[in-house]
MIBA-912461 format. One record per residue: residue number from 1; residue in one letter; x, y, z of N, C-alpha, C, O in turn. Coordinates in Angstrom, 3 decimals, padded with zeros to 6 digits. Each point is the difference from the previous one (the first is absolute). Layout:
% MIBA-912461
+-----+---+----------+----------+----------+----------+----------+----------+----------+----------+----------+----------+----------+----------+
!   k ! r !       nX !       nY !       nZ !      caX !      caY !      caZ !       cX !       cY !       cZ !       oX !       oY !       oZ !
+-----+---+----------+----------+----------+----------+----------+----------+----------+----------+----------+----------+----------+----------+
! NUM ! a !        X !        Y !        Z !        X !        Y !        Z !        X !        Y !        Z !        X !        Y !        Z !
...
+-----+---+----------+----------+----------+----------+----------+----------+----------+----------+----------+----------+----------+----------+
***
This chain:
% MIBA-912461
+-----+---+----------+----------+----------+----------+----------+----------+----------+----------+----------+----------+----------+----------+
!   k ! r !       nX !       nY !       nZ !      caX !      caY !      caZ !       cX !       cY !       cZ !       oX !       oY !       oZ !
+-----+---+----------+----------+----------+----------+----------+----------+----------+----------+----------+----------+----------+----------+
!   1 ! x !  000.853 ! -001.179 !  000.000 ! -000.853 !  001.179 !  000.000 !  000.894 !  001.235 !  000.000 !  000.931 !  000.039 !  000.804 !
!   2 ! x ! -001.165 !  001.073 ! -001.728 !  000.725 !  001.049 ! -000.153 ! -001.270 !  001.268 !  000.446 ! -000.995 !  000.440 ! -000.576 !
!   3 ! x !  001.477 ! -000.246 !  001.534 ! -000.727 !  001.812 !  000.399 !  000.946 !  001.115 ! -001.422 !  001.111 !  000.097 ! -000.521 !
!   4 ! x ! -002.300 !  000.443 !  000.467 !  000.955 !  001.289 ! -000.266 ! -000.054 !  001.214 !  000.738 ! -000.893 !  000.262 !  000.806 !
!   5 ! x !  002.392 !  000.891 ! -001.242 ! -000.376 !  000.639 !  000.930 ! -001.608 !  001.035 !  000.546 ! -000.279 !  000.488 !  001.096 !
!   6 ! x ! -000.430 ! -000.484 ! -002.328 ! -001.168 !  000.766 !  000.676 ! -000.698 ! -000.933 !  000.398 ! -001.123 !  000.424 ! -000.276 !
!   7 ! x !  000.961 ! -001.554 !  000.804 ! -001.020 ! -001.102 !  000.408 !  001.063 ! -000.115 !  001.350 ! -000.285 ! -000.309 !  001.157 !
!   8 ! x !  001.182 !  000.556 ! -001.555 !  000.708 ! -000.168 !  001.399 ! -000.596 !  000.638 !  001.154 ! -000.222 ! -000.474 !  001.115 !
!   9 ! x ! -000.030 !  001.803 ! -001.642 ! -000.486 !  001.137 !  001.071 ! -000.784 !  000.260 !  000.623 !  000.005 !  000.818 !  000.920 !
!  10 ! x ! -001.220 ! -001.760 ! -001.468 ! -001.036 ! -000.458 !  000.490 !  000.282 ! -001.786 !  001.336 ! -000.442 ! -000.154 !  001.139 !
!  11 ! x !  000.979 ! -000.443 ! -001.667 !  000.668 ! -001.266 !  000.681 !  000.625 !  000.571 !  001.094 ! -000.067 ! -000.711 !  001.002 !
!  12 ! x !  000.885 !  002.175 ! -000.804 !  000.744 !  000.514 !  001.274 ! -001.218 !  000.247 !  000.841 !  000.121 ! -000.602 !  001.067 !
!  13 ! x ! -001.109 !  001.182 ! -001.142 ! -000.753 !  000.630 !  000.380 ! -000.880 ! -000.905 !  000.616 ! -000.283 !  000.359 !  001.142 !
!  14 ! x ! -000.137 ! -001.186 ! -001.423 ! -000.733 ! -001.094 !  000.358 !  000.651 ! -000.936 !  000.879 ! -000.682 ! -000.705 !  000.744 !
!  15 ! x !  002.408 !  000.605 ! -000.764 !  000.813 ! -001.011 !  000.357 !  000.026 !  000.935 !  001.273 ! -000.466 ! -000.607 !  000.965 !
!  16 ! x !  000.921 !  002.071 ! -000.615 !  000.032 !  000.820 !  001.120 ! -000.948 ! -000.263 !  000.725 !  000.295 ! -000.240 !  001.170 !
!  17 ! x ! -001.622 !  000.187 ! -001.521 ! -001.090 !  000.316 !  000.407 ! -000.636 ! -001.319 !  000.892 ! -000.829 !  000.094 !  000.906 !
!  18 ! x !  001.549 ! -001.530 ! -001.499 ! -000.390 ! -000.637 !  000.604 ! -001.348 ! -000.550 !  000.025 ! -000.165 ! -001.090 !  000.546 !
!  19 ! x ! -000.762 !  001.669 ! -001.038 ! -001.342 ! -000.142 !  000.205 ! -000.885 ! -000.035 ! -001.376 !  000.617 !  000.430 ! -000.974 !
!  20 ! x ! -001.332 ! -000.663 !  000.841 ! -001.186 !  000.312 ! -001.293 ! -000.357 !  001.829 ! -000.387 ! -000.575 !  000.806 !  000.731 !
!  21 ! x !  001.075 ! -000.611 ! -001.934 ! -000.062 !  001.132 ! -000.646 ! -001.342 !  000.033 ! -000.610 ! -000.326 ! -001.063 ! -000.527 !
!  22 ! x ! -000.854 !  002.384 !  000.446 ! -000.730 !  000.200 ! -001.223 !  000.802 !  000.757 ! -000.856 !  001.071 !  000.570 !  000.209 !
!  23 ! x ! -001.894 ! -000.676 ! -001.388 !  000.623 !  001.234 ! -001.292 !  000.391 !  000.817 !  000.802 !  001.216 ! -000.100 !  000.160 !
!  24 ! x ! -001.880 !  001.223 !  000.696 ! -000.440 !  000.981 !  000.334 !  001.247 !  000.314 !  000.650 !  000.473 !  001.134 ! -000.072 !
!  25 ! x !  000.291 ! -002.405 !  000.930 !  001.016 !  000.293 !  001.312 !  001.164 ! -000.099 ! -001.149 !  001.038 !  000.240 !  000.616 !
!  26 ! x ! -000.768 ! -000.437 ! -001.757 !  000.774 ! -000.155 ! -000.443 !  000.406 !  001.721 ! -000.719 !  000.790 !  000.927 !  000.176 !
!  27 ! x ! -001.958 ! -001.329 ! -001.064 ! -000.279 !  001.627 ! -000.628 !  000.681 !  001.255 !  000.876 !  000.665 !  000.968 ! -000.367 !
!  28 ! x ! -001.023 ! -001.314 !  001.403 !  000.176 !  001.446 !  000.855 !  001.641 !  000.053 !  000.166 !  000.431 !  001.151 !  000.060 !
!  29 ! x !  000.735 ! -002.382 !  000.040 !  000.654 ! -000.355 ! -000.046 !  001.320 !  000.469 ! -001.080 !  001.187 !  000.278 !  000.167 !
!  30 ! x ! -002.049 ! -000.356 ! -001.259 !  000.809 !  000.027 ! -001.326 ! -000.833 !  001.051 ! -000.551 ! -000.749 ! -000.497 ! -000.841 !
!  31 ! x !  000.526 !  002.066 !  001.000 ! -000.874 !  000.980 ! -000.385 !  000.833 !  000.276 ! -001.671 ! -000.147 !  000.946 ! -000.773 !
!  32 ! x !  000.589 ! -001.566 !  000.710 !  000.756 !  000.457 ! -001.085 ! -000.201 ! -001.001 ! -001.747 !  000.459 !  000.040 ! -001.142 !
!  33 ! x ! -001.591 ! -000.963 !  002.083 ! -000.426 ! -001.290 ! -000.867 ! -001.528 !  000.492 ! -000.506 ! -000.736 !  000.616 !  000.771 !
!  34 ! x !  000.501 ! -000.812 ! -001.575 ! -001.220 !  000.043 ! -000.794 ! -001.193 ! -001.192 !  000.590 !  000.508 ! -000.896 ! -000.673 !
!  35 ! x ! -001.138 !  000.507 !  001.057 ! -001.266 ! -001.048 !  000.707 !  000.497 ! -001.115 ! -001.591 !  000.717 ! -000.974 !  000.230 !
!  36 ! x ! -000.996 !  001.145 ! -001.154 !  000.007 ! -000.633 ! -000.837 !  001.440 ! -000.860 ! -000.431 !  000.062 ! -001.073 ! -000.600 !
!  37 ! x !  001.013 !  001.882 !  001.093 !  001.192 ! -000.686 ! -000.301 !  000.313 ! -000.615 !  000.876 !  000.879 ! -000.841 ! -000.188 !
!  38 ! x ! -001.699 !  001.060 !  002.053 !  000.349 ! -000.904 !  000.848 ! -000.957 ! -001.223 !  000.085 !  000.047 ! -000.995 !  000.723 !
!  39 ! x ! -000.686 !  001.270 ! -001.417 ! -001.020 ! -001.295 ! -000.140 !  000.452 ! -000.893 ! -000.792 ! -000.154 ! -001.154 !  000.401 !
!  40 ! x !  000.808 !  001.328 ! -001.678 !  001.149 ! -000.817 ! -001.331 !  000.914 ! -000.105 !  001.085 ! -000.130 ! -001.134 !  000.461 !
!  41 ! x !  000.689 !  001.547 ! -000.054 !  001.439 ! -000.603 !  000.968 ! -000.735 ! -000.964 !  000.537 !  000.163 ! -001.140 ! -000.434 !
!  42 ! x ! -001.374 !  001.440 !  001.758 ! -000.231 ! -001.342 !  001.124 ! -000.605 ! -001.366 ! -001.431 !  000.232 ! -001.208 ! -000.044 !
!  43 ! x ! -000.678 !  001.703 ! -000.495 ! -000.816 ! -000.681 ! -001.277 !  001.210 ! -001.308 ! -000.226 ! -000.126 ! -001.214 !  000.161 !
!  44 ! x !  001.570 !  002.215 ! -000.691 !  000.756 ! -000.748 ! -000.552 !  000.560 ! -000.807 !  001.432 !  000.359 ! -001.140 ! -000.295 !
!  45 ! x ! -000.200 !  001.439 !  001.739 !  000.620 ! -000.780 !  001.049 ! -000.335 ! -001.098 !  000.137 !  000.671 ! -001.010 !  000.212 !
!  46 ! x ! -002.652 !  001.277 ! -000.427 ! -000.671 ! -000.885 !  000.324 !  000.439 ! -001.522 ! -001.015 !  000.562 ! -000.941 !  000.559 !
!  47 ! x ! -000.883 !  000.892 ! -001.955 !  000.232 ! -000.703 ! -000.524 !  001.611 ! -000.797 !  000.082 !  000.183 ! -001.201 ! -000.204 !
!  48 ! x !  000.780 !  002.115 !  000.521 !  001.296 ! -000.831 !  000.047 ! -000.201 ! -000.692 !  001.979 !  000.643 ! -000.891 !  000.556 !
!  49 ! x ! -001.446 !  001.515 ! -000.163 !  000.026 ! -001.107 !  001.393 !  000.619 !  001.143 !  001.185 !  000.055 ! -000.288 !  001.196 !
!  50 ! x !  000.193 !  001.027 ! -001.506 !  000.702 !  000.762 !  001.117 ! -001.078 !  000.602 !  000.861 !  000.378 !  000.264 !  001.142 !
!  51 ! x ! -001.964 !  000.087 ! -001.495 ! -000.551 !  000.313 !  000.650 ! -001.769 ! -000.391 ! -000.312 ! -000.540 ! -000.062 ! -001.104 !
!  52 ! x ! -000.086 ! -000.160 !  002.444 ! -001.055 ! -000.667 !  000.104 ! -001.126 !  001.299 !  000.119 !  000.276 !  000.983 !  000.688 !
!  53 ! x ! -001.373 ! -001.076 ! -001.321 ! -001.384 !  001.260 !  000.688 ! -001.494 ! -000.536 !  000.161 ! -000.521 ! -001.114 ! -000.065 !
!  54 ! x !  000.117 !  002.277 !  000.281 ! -001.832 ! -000.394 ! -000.025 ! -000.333 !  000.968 ! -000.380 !  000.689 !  000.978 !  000.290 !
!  55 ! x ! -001.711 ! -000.826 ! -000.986 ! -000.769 !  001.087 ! -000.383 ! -000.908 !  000.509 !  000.965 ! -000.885 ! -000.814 !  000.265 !
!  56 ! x !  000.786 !  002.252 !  000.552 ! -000.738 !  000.764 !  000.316 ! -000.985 !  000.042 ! -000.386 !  000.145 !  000.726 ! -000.984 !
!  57 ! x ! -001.480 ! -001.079 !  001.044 ! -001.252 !  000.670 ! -000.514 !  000.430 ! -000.187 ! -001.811 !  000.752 ! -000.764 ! -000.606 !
!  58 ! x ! -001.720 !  001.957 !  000.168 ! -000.342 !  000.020 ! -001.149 !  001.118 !  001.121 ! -000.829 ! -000.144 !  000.309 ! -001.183 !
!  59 ! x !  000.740 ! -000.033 !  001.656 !  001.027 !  001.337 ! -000.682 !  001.286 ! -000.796 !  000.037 !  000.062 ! -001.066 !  000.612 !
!  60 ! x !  001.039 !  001.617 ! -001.313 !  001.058 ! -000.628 ! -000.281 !  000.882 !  000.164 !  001.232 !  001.229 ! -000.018 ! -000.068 !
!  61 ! x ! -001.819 !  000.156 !  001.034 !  001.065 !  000.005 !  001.048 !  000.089 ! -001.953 !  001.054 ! -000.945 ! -000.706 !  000.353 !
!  62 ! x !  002.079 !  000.530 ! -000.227 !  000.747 ! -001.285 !  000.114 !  000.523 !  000.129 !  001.405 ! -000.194 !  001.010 !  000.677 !
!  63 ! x !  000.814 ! -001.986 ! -000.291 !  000.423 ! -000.069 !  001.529 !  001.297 ! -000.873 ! -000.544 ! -000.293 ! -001.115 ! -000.431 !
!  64 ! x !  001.558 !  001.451 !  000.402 !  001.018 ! -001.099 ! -000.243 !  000.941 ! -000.504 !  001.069 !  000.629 !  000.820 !  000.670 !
!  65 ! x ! -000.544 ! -001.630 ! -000.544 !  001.386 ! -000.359 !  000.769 !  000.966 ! -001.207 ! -000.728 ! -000.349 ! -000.754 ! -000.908 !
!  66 ! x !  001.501 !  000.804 !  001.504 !  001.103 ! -000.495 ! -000.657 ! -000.332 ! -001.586 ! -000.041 ! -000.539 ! -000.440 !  001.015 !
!  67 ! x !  000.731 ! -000.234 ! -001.796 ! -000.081 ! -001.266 ! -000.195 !  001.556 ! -001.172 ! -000.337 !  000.148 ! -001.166 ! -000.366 !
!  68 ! x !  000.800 !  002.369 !  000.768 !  001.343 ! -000.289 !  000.651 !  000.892 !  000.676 !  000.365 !  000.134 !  001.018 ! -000.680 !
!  69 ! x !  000.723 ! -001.167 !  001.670 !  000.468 !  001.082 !  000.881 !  001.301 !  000.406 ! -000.625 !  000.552 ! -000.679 ! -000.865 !
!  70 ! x !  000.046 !  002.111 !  001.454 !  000.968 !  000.222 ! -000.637 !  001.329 ! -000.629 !  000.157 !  000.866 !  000.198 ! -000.853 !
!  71 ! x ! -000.638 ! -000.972 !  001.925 !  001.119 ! -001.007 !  000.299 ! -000.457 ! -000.797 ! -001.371 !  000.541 !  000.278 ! -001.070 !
!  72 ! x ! -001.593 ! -001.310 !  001.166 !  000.137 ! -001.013 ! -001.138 !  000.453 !  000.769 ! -001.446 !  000.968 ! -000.179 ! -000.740 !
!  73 ! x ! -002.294 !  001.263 !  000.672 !  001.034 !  000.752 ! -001.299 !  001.317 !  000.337 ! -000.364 !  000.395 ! -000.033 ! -001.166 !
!  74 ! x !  000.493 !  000.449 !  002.408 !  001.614 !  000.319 !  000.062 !  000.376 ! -000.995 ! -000.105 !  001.063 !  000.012 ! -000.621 !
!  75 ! x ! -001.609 ! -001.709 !  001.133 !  000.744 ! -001.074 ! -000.247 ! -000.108 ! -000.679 ! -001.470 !  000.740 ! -000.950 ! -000.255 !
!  76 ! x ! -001.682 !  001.444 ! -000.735 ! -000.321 ! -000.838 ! -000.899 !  000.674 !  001.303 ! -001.161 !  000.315 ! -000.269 ! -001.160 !
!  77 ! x ! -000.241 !  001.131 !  001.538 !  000.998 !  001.048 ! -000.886 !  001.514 ! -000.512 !  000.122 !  000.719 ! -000.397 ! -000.917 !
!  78 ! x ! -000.475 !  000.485 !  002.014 !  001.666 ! -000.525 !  000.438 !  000.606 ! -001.317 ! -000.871 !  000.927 ! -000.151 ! -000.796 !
!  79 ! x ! -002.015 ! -000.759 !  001.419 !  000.355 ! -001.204 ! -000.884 ! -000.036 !  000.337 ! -001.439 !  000.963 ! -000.553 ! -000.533 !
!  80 ! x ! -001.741 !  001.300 ! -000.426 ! -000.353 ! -000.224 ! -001.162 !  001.229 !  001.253 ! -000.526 !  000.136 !  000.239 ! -001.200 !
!  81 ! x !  000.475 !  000.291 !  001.977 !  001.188 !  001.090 !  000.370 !  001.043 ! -001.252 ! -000.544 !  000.593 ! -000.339 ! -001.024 !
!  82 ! x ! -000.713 !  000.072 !  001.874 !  002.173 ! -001.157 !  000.497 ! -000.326 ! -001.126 ! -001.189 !  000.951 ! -000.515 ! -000.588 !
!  83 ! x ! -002.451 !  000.114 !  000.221 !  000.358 ! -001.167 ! -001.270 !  000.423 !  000.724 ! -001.553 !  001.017 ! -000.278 ! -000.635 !
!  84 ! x ! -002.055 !  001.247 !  000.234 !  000.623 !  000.949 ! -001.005 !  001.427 !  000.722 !  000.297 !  000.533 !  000.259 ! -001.079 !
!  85 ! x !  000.025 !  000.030 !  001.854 !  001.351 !  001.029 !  000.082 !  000.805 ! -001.024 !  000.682 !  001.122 !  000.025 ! -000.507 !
!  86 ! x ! -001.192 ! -000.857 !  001.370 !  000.814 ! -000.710 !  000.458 ! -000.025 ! -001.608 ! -000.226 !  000.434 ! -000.933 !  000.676 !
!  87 ! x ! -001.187 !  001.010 ! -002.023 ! -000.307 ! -001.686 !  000.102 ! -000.426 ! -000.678 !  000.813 !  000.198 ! -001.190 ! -000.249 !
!  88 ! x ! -000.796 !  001.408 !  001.288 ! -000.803 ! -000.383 !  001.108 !  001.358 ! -000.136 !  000.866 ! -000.039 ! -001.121 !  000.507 !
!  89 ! x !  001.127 !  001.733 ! -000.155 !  000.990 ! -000.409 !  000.724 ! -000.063 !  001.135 !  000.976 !  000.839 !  000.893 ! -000.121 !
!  90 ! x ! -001.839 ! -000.814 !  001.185 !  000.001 !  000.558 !  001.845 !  001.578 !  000.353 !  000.311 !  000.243 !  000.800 !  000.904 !
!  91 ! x !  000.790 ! -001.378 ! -001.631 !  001.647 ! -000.063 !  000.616 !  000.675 !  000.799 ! -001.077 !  001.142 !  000.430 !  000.166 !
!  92 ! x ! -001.982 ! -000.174 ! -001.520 !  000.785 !  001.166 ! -000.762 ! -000.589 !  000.855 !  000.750 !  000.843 !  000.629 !  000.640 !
!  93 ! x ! -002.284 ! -000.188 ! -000.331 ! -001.038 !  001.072 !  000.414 !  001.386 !  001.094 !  001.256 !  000.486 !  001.130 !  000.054 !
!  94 ! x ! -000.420 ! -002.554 !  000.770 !  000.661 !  000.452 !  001.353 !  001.335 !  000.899 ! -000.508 !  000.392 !  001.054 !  000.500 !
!  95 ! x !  000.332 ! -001.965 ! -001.926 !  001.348 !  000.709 !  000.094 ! -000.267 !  001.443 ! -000.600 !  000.536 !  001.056 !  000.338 !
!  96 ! x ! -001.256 ! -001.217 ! -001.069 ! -000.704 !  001.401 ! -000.516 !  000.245 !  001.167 !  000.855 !  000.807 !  000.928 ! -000.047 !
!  97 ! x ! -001.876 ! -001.307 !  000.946 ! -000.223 !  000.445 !  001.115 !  001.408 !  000.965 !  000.813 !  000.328 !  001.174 !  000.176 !
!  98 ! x !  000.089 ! -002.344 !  000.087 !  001.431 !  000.442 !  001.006 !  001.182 !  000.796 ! -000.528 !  000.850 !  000.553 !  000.698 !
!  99 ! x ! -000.916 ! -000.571 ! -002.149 !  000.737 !  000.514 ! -000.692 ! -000.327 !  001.513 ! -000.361 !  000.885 !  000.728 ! -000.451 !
! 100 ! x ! -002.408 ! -000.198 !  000.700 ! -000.288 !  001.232 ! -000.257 !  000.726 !  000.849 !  001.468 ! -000.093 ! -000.072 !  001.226 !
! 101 ! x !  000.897 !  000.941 ! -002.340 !  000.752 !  000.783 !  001.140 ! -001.103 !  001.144 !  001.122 !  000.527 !  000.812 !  000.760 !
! 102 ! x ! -002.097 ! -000.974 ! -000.873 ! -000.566 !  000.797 !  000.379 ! -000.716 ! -000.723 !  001.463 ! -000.890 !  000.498 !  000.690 !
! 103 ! x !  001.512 ! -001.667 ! -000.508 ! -000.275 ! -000.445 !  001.143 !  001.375 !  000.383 !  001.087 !  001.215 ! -000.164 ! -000.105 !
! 104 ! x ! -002.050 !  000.712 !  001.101 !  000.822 !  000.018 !  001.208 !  000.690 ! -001.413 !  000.872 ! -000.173 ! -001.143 ! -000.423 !
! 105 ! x !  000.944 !  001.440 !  001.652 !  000.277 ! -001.360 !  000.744 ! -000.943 ! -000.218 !  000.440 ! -000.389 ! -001.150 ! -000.204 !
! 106 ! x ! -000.480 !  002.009 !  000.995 ! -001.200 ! -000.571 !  000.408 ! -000.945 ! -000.900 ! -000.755 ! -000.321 ! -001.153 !  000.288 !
! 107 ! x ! -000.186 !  002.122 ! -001.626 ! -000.428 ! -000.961 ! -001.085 !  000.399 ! -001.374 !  000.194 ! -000.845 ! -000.809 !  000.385 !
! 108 ! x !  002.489 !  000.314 ! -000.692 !  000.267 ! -001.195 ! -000.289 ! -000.339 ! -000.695 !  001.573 ! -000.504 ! -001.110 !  000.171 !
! 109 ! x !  000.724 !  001.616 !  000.397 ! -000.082 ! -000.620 !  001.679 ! -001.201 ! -000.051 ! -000.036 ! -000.250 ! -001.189 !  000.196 !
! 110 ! x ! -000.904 !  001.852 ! -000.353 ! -001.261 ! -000.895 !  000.245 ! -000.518 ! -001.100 ! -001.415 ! -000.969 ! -000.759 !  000.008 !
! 111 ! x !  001.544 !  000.888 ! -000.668 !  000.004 ! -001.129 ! -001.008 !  000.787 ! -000.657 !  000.311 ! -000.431 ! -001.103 ! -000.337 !
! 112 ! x !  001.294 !  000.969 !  000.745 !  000.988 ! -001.070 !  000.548 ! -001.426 ! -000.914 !  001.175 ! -000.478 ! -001.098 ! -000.288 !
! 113 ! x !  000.163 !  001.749 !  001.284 ! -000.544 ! -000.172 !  001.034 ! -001.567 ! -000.546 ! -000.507 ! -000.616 ! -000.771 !  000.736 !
! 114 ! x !  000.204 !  001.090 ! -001.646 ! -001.190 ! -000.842 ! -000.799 !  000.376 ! -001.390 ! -000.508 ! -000.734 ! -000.988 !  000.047 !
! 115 ! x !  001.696 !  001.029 ! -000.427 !  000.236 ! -001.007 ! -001.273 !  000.504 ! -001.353 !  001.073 ! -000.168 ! -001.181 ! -000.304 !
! 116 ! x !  000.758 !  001.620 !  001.495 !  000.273 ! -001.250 !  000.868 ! -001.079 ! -000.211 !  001.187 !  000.058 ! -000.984 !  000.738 !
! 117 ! x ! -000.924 !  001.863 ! -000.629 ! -001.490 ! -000.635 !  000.542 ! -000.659 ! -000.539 ! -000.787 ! -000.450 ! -001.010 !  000.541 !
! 118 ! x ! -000.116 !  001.143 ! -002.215 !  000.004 ! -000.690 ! -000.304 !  000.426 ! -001.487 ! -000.591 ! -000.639 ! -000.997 ! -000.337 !
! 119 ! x !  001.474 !  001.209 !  000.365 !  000.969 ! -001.363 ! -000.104 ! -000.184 ! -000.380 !  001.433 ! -000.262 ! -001.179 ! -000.240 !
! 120 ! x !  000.208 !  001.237 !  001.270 ! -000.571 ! -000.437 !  001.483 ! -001.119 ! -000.799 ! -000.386 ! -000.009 ! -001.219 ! -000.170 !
! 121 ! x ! -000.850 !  001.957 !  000.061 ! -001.461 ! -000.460 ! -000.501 ! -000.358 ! -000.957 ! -001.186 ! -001.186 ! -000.282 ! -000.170 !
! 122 ! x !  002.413 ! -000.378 ! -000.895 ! -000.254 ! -000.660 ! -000.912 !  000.771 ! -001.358 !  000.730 !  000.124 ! -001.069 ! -000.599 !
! 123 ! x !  000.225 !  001.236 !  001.591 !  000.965 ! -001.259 !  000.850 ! -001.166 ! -001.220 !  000.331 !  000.333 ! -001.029 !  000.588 !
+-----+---+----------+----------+----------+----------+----------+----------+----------+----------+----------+----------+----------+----------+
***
């Protein structure tokens, strides 16, 4: 599943929120969106699965909430990340990683400090 970024913005908003959105809570949200282009965005979420609704009454107003969270989304991007660019290799991803001079020691020290709890946890 690929968000894009203006479907994204709607997915933040809903993912913050935690809770069930109408049009209405969204709209007010994104004043900068047309009713009609946020309705084609949730329109288009809906169909790729990212987000679930009900229809309000008789007017086009909807109630949506997420129909997967943004962890699973960051995990199913990541992976679909490291198999295209890294050949699915998690151990090029990392050297990648460590090699960008824009990480601090800390940086590497709490990645250091992840990578052997998890490895704890795969024991």
């Amino acid at each position: 599943m690929q968000i894009t970024n203006a479907e994204m913005e709607i997915m933040q908003i809903i993912w913050k929120s935690e809770r069930r959105m109408t049009t209405k809570e969204i709209m007010e949200l994104l004043p900068d969106k047309k009713t009609t282009t946020i309705l084609t965005l949730a329109g288009r979420l809906l169909d790729k699965g990212a987000l679930q609704s009900v229809k309000l009454g008789r007017s086009h107003a909807h109630e949506y909430w997420a129909a997967i969270s943004k962890e699973e989304y960051q995990k199913m991007q990541t992976q679909s990340f490291v198999r295209s660019i890294h050949n699915g290799s998690a151990k090029s991803l990392i050297s990648a990683l460590f090699k960008d001079e824009n990480l601090t020691k800390k940086d590497i020290e709490e990645l250091r400090e992840f990578i052997n709890n998890e490895a704890d946890d795969h024991d």
